[in-house]
C-alpha positions as a Python dict, from the first residue, in 0.01 Angstrom:
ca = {
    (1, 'X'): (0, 0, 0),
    (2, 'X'): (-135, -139, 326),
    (3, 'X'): (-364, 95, 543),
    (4, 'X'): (-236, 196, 859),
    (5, 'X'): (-349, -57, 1178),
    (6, 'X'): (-521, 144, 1475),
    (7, 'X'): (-387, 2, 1809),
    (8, 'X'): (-659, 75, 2036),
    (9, 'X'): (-441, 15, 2438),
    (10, 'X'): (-576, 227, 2689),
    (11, 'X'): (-813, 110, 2903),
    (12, 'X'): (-1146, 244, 2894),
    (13, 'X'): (-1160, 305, 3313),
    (14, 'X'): (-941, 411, 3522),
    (15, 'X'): (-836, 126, 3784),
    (16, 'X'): (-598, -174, 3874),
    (17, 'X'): (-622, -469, 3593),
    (18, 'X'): (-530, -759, 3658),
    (19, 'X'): (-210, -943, 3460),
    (20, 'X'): (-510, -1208, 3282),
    (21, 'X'): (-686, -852, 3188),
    (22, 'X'): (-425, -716, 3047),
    (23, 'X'): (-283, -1027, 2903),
    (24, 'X'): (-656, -1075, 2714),
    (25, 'X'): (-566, -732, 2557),
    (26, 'X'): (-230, -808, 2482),
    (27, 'X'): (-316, -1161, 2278),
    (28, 'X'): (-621, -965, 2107),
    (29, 'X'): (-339, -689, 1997),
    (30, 'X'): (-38, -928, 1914),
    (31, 'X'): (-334, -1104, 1688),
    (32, 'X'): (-435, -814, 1488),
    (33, 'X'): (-100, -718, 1410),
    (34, 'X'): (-26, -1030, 1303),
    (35, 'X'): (-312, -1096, 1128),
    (36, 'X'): (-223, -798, 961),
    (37, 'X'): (150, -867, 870),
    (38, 'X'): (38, -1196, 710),
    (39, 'X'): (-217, -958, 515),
    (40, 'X'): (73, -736, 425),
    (41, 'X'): (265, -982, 280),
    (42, 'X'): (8, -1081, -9),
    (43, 'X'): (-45, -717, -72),
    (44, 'X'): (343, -652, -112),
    (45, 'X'): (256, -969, -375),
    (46, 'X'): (415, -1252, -189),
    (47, 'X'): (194, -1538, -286),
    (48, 'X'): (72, -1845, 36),
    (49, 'X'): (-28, -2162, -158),
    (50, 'X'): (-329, -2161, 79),
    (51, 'X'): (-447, -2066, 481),
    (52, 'X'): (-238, -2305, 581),
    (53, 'X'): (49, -2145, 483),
    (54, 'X'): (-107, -1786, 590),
    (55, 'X'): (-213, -1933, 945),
    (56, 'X'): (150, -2045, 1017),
    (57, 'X'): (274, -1740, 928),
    (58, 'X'): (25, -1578, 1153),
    (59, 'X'): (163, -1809, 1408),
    (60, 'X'): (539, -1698, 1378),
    (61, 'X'): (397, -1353, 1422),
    (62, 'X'): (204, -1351, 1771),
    (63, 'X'): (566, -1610, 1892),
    (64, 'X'): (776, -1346, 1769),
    (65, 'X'): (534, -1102, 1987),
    (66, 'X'): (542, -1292, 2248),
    (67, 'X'): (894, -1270, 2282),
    (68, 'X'): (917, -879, 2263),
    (69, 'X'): (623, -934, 2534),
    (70, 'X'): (853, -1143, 2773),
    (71, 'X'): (1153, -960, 2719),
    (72, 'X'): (949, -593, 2790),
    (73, 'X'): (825, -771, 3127),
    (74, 'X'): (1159, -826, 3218),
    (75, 'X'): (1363, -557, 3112),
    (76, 'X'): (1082, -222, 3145),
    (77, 'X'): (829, -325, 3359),
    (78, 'X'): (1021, -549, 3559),
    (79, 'X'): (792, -726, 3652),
    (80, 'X'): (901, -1034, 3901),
    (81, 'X'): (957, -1362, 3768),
    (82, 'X'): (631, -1499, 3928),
    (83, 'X'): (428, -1171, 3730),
    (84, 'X'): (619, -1226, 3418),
    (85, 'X'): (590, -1574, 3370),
    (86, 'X'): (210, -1560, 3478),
    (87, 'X'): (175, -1274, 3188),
    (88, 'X'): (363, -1485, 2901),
    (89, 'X'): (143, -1808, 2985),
    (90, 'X'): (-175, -1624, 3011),
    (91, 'X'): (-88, -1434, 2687),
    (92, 'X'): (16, -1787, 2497),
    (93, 'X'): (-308, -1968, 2622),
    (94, 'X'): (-520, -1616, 2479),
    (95, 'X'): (-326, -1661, 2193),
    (96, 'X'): (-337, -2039, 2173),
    (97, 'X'): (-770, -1964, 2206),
    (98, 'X'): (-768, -1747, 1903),
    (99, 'X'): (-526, -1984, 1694),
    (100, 'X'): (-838, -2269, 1780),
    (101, 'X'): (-1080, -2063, 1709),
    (102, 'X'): (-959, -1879, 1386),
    (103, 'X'): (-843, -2278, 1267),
    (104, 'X'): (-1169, -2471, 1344),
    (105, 'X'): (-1344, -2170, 1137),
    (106, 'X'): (-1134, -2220, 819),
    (107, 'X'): (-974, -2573, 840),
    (108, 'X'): (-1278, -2785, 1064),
    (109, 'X'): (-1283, -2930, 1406),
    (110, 'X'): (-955, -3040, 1548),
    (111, 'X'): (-682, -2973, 1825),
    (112, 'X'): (-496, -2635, 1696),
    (113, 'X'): (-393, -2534, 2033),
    (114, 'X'): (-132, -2839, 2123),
    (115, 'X'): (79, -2781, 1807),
    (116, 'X'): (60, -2426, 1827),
    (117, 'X'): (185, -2415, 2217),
    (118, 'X'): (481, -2659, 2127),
    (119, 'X'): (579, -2449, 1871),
    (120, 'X'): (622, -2145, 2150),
    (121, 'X'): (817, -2379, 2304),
    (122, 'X'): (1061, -2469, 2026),
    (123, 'X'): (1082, -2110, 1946),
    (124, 'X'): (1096, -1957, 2290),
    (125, 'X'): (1466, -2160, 2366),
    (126, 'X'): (1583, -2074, 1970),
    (127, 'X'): (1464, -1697, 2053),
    (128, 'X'): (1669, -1698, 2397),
    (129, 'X'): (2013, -1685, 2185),
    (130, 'X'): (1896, -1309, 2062),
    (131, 'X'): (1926, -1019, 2236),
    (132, 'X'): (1619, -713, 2285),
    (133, 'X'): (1731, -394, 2387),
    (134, 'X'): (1628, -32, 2389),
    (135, 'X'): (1624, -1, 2094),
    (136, 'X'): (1391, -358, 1960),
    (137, 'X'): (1540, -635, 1827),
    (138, 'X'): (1876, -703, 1755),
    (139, 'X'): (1911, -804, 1382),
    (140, 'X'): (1936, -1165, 1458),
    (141, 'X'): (1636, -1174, 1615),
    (142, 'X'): (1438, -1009, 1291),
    (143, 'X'): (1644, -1247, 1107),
    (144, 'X'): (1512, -1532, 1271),
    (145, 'X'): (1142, -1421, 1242),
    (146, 'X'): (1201, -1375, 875),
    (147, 'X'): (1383, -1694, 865),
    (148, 'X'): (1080, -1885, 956),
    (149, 'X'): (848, -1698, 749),
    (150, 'X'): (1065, -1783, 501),
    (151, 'X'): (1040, -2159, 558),
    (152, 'X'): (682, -2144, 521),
    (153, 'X'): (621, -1928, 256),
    (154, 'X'): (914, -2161, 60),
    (155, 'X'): (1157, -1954, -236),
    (156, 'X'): (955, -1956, -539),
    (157, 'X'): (1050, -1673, -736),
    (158, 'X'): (734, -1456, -568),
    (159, 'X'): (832, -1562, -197),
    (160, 'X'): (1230, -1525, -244),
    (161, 'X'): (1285, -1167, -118),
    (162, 'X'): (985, -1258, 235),
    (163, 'X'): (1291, -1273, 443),
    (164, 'X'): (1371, -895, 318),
    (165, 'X'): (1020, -785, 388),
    (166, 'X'): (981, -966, 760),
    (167, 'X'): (1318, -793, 848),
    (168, 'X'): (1355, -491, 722),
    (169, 'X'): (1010, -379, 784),
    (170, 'X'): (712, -578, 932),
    (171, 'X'): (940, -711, 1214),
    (172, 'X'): (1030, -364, 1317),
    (173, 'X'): (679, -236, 1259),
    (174, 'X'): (523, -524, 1491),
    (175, 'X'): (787, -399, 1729),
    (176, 'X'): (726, -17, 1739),
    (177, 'X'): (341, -118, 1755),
    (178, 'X'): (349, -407, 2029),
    (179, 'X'): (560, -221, 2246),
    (180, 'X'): (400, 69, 2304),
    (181, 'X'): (84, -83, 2356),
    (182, 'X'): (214, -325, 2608),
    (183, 'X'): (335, 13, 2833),
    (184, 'X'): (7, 168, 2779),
    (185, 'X'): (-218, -144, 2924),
    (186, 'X'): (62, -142, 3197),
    (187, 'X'): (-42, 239, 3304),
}
């Protein structure tokens, strides 16, 4: 059973910060919670060939976050379109930073941001077709995160139920967890 993930987001003072601020804690957040997902998954024994495998699920995660991000801009903070858009690039170049950083640590020197920022973009116009509301997610929306987790993680007879998991529960989780947090860094 996985240990509960602190979300530390409130700011330590009082004060205006800025939308790059609060995008820097919002890409440090979306990364530990997807970090642990991905860390969920092997304890829940779903088996990743290698880091590969782990880091693109890792990916799906913090694009899947950055969706509830950009949808919460729009829809509860309201935020303008100029604020909003400003927030979801400076949150996909923070996570784009950590992505590089995380990769040239296990895999070697190379260019991990470029692949990791088209893939926002291919997932940011198949996302658009799914609808957030009040309530999170709709259901097609979970399915499509589980979808691609599924994809990666392939349907051996360990991985075959991963869609199950990313739906039913670590979807919603990263939800009730991002959320939140996103509204706190916003007070």
């Amino acid at each position: 059973m996985a240990l509960p993930l602190r979300i530390k987001s409130r700011w330590n003072k009082d004060g205006d910060h800025s939308l790059d601020e609060i995008a820097g804690a919002l890409a440090f957040i979306s990364w530990r919670l997807a970090q642990s997902k991905a860390i969920n998954l092997h304890g829940e024994d779903f088996v990743y060939e290698d880091d590969v495998q782990r880091m693109a699920v890792i990916a799906e995660y913090l694009i899947f976050q950055l969706q509830i991000i950009d949808r919460l801009a729009l829809q509860e903070l309201e935020l303008g379109d100029d604020a909003r858009q400003q927030l979801v690039i400076a949150v996909a170049k923070k996570q784009a930073d950590i992505i590089q950083d995380n990769s040239v640590d296990l895999f070697g020197e190379g260019d991990y941001v470029q692949p990791f920022l088209a893939l926002i973009n291919q997932r940011a116009s198949e996302y658009a077709a799914y609808r957030y509301t009040e309530d999170g997610p709709s259901y097609p929306f979970l399915r499509h995160l589980g979808y691609e987790i599924q994809q990666i993680m392939g349907e051996s007879q360990e991985n075959r139920w991963v869609i199950d998991q990313v739906m039913d529960r670590d979807g919603p989780e990263v939800d009730r967890k991002i959320a939140p947090a996103m509204r706190d860094l916003f007070e």
